[in-house]
C-alpha positions as CSV (number, residue, x, y, z in Angstrom):
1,X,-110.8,117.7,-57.8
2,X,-107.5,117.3,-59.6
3,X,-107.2,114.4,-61.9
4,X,-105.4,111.2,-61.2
5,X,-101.8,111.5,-63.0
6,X,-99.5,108.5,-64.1
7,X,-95.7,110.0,-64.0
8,X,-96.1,113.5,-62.2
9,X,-96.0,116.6,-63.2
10,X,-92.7,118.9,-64.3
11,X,-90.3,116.0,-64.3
12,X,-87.0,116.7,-64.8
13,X,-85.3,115.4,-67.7
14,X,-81.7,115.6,-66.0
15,X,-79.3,113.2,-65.6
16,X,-79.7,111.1,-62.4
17,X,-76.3,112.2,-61.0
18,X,-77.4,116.0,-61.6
19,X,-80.3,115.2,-59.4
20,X,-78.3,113.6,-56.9
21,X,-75.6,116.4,-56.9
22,X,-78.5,118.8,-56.1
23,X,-80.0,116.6,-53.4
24,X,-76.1,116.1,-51.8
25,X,-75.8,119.7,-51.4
26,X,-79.5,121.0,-50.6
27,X,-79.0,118.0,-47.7
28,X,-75.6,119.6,-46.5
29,X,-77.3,123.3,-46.0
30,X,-80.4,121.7,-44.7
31,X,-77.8,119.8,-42.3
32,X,-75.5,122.9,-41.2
33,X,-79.2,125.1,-40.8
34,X,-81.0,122.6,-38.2
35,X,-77.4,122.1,-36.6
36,X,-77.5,126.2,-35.9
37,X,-81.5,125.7,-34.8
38,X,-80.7,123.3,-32.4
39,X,-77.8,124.8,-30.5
40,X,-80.0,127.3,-29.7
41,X,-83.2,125.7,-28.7
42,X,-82.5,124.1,-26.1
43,X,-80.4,127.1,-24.1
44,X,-83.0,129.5,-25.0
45,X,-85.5,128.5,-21.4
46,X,-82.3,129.1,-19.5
47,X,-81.6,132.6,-21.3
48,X,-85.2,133.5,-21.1
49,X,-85.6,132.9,-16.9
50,X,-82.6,134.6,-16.8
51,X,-83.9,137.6,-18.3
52,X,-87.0,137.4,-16.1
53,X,-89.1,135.1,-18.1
54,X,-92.0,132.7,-16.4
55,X,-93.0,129.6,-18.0
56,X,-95.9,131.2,-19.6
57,X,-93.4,133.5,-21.5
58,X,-90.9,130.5,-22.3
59,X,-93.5,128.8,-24.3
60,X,-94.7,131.8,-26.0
61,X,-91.5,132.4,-27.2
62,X,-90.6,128.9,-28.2
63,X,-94.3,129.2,-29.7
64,X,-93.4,132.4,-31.7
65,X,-90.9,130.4,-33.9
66,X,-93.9,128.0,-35.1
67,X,-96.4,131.1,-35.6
68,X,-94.2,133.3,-38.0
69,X,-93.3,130.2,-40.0
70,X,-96.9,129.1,-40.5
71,X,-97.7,133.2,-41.7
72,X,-94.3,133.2,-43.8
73,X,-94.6,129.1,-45.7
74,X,-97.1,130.2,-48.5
75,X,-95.3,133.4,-49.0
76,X,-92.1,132.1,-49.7
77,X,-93.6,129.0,-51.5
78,X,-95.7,131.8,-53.6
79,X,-92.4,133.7,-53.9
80,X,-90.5,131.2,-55.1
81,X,-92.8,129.3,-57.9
82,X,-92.7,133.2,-59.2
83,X,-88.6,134.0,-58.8
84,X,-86.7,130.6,-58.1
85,X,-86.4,128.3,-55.2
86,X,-82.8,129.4,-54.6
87,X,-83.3,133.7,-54.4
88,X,-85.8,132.1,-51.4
89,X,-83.4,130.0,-49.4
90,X,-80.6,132.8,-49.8
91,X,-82.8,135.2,-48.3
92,X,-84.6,132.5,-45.4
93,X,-80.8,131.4,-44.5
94,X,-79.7,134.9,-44.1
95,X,-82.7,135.8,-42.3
96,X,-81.5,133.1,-39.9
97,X,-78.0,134.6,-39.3
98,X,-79.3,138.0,-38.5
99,X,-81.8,136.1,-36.0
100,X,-78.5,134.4,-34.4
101,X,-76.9,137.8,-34.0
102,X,-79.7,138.9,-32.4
103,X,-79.9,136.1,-29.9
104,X,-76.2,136.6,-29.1
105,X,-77.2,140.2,-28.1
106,X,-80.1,140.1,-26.4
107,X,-80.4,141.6,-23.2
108,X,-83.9,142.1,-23.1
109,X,-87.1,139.7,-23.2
110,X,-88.3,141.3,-26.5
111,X,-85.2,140.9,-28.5
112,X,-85.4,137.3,-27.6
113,X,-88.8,137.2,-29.2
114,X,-87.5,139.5,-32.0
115,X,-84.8,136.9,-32.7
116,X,-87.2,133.7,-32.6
117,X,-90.1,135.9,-34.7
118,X,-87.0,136.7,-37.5
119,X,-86.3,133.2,-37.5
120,X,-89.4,131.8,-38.0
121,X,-89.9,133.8,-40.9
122,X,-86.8,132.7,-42.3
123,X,-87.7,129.1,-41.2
124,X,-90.6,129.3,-43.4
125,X,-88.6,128.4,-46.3
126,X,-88.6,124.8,-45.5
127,X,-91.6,124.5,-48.1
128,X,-89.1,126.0,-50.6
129,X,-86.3,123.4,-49.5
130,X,-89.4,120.5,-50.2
131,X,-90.5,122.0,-53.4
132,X,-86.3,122.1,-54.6
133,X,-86.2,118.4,-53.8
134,X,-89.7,118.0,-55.7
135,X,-88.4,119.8,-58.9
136,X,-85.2,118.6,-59.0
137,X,-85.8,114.5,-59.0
138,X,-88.5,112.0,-60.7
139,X,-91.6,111.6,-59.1
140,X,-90.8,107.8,-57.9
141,X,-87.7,109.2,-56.6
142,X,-89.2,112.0,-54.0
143,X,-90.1,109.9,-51.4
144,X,-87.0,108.8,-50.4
145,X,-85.0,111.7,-51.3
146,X,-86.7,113.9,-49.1
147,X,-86.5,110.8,-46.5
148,X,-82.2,111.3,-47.7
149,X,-82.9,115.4,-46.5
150,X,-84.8,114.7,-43.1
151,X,-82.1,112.6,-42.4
152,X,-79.8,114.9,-42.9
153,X,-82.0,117.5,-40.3
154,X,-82.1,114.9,-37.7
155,X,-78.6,114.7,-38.0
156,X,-78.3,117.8,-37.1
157,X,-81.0,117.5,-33.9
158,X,-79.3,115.3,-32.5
159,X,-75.7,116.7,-32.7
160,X,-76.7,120.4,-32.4
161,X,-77.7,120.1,-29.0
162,X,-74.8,118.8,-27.5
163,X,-72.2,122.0,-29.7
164,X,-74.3,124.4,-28.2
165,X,-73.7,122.9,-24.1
166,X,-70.3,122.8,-24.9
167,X,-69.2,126.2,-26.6
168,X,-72.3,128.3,-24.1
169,X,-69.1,127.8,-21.4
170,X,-67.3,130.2,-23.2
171,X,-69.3,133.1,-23.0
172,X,-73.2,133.8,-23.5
173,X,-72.5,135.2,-26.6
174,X,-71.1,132.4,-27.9
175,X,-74.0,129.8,-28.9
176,X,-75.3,132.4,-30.9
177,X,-72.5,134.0,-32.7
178,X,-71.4,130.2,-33.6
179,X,-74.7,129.6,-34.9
180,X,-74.5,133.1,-36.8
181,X,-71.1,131.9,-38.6
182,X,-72.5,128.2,-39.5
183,X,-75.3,130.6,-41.6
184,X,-73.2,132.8,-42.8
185,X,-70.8,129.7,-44.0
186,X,-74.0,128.2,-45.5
187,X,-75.0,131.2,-47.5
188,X,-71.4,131.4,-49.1
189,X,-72.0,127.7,-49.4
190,X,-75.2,127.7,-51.5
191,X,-74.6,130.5,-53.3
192,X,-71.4,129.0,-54.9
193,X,-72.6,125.3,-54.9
194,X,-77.1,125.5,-55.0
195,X,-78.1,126.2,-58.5
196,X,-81.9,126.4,-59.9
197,X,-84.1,123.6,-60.0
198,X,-86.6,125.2,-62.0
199,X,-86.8,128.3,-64.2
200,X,-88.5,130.7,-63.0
201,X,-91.6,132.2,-64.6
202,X,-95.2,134.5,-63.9
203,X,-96.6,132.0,-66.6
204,X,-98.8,129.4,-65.3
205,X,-98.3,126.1,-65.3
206,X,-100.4,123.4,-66.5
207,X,-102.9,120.9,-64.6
208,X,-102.8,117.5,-65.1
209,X,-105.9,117.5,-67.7
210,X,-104.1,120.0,-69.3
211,X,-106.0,123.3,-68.7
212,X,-104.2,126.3,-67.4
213,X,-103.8,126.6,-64.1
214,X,-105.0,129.7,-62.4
215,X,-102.8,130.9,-59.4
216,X,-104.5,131.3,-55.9
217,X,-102.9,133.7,-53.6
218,X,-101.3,132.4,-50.3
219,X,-105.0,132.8,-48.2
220,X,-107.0,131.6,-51.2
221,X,-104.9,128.4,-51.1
222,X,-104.8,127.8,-47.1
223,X,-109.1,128.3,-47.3
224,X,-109.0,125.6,-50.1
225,X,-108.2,123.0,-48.1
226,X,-110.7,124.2,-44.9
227,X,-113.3,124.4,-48.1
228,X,-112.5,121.7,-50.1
229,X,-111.1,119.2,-47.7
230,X,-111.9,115.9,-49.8
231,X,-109.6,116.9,-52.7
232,X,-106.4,115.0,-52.5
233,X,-104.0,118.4,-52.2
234,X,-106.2,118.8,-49.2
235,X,-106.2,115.3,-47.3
236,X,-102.6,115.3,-47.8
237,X,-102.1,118.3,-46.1
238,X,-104.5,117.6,-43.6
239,X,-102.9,114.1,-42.8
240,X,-99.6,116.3,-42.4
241,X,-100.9,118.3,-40.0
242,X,-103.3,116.1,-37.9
243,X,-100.1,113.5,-37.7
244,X,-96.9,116.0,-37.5
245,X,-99.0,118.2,-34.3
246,X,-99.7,114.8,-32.6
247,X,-96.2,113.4,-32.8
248,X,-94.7,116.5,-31.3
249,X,-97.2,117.5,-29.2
250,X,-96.6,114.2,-27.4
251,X,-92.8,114.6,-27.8
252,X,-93.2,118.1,-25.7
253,X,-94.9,116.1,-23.0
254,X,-92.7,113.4,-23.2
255,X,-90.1,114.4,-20.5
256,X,-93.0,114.8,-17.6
257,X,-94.5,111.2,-18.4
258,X,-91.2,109.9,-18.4
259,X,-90.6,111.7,-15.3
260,X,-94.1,110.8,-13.4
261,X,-93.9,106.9,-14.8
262,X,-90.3,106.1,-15.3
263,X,-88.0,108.8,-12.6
264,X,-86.4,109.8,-15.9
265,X,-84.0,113.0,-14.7
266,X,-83.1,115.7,-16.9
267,X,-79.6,114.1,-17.3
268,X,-81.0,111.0,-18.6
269,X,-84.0,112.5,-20.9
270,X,-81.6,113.5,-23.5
271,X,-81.1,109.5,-24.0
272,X,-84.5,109.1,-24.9
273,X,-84.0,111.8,-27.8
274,X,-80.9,110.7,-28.8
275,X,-82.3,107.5,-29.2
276,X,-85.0,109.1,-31.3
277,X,-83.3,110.6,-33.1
278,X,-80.5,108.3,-34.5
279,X,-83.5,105.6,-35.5
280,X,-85.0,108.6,-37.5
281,X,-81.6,109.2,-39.5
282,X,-81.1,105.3,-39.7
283,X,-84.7,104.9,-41.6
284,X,-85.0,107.4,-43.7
285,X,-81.7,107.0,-45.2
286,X,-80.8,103.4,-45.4
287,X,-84.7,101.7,-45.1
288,X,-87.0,104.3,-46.3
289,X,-86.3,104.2,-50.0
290,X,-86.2,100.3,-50.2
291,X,-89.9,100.4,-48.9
292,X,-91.2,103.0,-51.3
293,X,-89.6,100.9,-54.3
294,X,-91.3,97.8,-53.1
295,X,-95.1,98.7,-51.7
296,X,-95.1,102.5,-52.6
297,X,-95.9,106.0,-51.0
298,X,-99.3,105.5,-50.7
299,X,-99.4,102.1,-48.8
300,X,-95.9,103.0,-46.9
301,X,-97.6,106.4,-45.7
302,X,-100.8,104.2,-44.0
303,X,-97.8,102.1,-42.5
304,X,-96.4,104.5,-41.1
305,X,-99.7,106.1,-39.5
306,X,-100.3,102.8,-38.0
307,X,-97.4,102.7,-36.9
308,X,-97.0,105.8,-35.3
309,X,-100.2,105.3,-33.5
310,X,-99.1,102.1,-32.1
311,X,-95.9,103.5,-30.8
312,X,-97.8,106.3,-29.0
313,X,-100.5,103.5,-27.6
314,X,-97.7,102.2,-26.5
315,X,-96.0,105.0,-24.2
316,X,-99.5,105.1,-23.0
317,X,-99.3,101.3,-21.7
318,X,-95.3,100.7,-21.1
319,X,-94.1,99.5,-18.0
320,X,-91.4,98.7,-18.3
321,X,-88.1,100.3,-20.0
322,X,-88.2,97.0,-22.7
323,X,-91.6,98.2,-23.5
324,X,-90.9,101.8,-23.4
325,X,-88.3,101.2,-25.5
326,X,-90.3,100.0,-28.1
327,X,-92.8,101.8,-28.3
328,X,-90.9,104.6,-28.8
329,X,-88.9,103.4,-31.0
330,X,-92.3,103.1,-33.1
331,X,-92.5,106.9,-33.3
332,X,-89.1,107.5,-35.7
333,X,-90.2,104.9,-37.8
334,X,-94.0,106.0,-38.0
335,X,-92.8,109.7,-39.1
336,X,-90.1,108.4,-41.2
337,X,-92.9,106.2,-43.7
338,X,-95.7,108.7,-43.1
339,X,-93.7,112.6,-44.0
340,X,-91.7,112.3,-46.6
341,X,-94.8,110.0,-49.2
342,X,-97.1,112.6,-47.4
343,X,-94.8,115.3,-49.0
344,X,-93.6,113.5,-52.6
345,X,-97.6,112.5,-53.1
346,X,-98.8,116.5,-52.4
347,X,-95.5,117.6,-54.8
348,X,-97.5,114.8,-58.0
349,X,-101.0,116.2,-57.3
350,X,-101.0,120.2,-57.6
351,X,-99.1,121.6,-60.8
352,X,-95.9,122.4,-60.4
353,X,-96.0,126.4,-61.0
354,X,-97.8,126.0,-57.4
355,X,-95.6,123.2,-55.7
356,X,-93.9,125.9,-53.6
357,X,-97.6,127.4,-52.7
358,X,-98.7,124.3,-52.1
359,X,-95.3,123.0,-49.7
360,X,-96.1,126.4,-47.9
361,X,-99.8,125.8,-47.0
362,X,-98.8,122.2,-45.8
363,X,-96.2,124.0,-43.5
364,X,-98.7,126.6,-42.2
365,X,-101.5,123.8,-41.2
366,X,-98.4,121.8,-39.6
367,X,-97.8,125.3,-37.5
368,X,-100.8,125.7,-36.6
369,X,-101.2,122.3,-35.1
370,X,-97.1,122.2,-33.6
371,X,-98.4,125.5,-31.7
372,X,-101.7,124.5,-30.5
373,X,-101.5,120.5,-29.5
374,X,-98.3,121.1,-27.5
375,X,-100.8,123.6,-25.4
376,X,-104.1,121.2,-25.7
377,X,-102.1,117.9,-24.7
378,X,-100.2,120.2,-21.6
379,X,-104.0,120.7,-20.5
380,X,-104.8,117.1,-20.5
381,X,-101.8,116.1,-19.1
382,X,-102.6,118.3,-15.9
383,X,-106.5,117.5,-15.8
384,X,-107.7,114.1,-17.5
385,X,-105.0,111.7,-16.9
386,X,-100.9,111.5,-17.5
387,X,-101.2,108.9,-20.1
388,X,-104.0,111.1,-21.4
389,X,-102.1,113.1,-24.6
390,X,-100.5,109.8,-25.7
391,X,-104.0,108.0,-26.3
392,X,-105.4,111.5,-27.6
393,X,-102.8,111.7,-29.9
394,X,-103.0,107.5,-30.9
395,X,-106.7,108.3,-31.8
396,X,-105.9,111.6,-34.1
397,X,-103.3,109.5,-35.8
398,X,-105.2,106.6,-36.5
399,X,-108.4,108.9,-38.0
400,X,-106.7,110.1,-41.1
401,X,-106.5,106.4,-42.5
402,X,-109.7,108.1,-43.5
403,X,-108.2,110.7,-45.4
404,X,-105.7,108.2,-47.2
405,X,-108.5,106.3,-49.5
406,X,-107.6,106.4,-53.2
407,X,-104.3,107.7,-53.0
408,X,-102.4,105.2,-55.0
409,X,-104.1,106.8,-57.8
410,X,-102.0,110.1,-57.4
411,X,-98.8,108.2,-56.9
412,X,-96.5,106.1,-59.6
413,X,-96.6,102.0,-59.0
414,X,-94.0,100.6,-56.8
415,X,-90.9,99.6,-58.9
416,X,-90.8,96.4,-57.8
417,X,-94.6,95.8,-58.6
């Protein structure tokens, strides 16, 4: 088990406003890349049935996204520990605009899967983008600045959507050749304004304790935590995954329950995401950081289990919209407390010549669960009961309070303590 740390490990001695500099811009390209994502998305059903596509073949493509970003996180987080966060978002970002391109293009049901395959790979570098934020500010700072940098990705799910319905009237080649130029735009972007967080080295870091450490490969890390799940690098990841695949697996079913319980339409759905959505930015950039000062990540993290559990109980129980509305509400706020001191309390307890291995494996177990609870809570929703996925879900969520003993001893004290 790795030993209990005090301040974290490969602090950054730079100035604060350095720190914040780097943050500011890794938020705007974070910002401008899920604002691409997400004009997409949402056409891409329509292109696909257009092209011939079933259902079936509409979630396997929006699957393939999730399944070549959990293969390609602990390769980029590997390749980047070993060559530099930034080479790894350079080529992720343009590995997105050649996706786009593709999209555009695509006249044919397997281009479409060739552009969402290409862009999961490139999409694995979201471990890269956590381990940046991890390297670049003090370890009682993470927390909320990667709370600062979800924010700025929600930003971008809620306003992406609504670009793409309006410029897809132009032409079908549009959405994508738009969401081609906002990469290419964000390449030139990074490469004159991102600079290095960490230098780059095959040297191996230290542990905690002090002893060497001794790098694992990306398969030798993701059976580490199957093998060695009461290790703290391991419940964290596992607390990731368990929570991250019930919340959107019970987002993706969230339209039909609406639909059975409440008559909610397709035009009014995207009020219930919008609504999401703008708590999500709200919390994590104006309430999340104030919390982790004053309790902590560790106690701020159970928090927001319970109370992501409670929103989805809930859904489960609403009816009416006053309740509906607030047990939704319950759901930003939940992933808001519970990601982000998941993700800064993994960054403190592996060594940080394997934070970017270590951000990729927690990415690959949260694949694995977006792709398969989506298909498991579908299943339930169709044979056990309507309110079924939401309870399912509550109960997953609730267990890893189980996995979340002892943490305070892998995390700094509240400031305010």
């Amino acid at each position: 088990m790795t030993a209990p740390v005090q301040g974290g490990l490969g602090i950054n001695d730079e100035p604060e406003k350095s720190a914040f500099g780097k943050l500011l811009v890794l938020m705007v390209a974070a910002f401008i890349d899920m604002l691409g994502l997400l004009m997409i998305l949402p056409l891409l059903p329509f292109y696909a049935k257009s092209l011939g596509a079933n259902g079936l073949i509409v979630g396997l493509l929006v699957s393939s996204f999730s399944v070549a970003q959990l293969v390609s996180a602990p390769i980029w987080g590997r390749f980047s520990d070993r060559y530099g966060r930034r080479p790894a978002l350079m080529v992720g970002l343009t590995a997105s605009a050649i996706a786009y391109v593709v999209f555009a293009y695509a006249d044919s049901l397997w281009l479409l899967f060739l552009s969402r395959i290409v862009q999961g790979a490139g999409g694995g570098t979201v471990s890269v983008i956590q381990a940046y934020v991890a390297d670049a500010t003090k370890p009682e700072d993470r927390a909320k600045s990667l709370g600062w940098l979800s924010a700025a990705t929600n930003a971008g799910v809620a306003i992406g959507p609504v670009i793409g319905s309006w410029v897809q009237h132009w032409s079908m080649h549009t959405p994508g050749l738009v969401a081609a130029s906002l990469c290419v735009i964000n390449v030139l972007f990074a490469s004159r304004y991102l600079t290095e967080a960490r230098k780059p080295s095959g040297a191996p870091g230290l542990n905690a304790d002090g002893s060497k450490v001794v790098r694992k490969g990306s398969k030798e890390a993701v059976l580490r935590v199957i093998t060695h799940p009461d290790e703290p690098a391991s419940r964290l990841i596992l607390i990731y995954a368990i929570a991250i695949g019930a919340f959107q697996g019970s987002t993706s079913i969230l339209a039909l329950y609406l639909s059975y319980r409440f008559g909610v339409t397709a035009d009014t759905i995207g009020y219930f995401f919008f609504y999401i959505g703008a708590l999500s930015v709200v919390t994590r950039a104006l309430i999340l950081g104030r919390l982790v000062d004053s309790v902590g990540e560790p106690k701020l993290s159970r928090w927001g289990v319970i109370l992501l559990g409670s929103g989805l109980i809930g859904i489960a129980f609403s009816r009416n919209y006053a309740m509906l509305a607030l047990a939704v509400g319950l759901l930003p706020l939940g992933t808001a407390f519970t990601f982000p001191c998941v993700t800064a309390m993994l960054s403190r307890v592996v060594s940080s010549a394997e934070r970017g291995l270590y951000m990729g494996v927690q990415q690959t177990f949260g694949g694995i669960t977006r792709v398969a609870f989506p298909v498991l809570f579908g299943l339930a929703f169709d044979h056990i009961g309507k309110a079924s996925p939401f309870m399912i879900s509550a109960t997953l969520v609730i267990a890893t309070l189980l996995l979340g003993r002892d943490l305070e001893l892998y995390s700094p004290r509240p400031k305010t303590a």
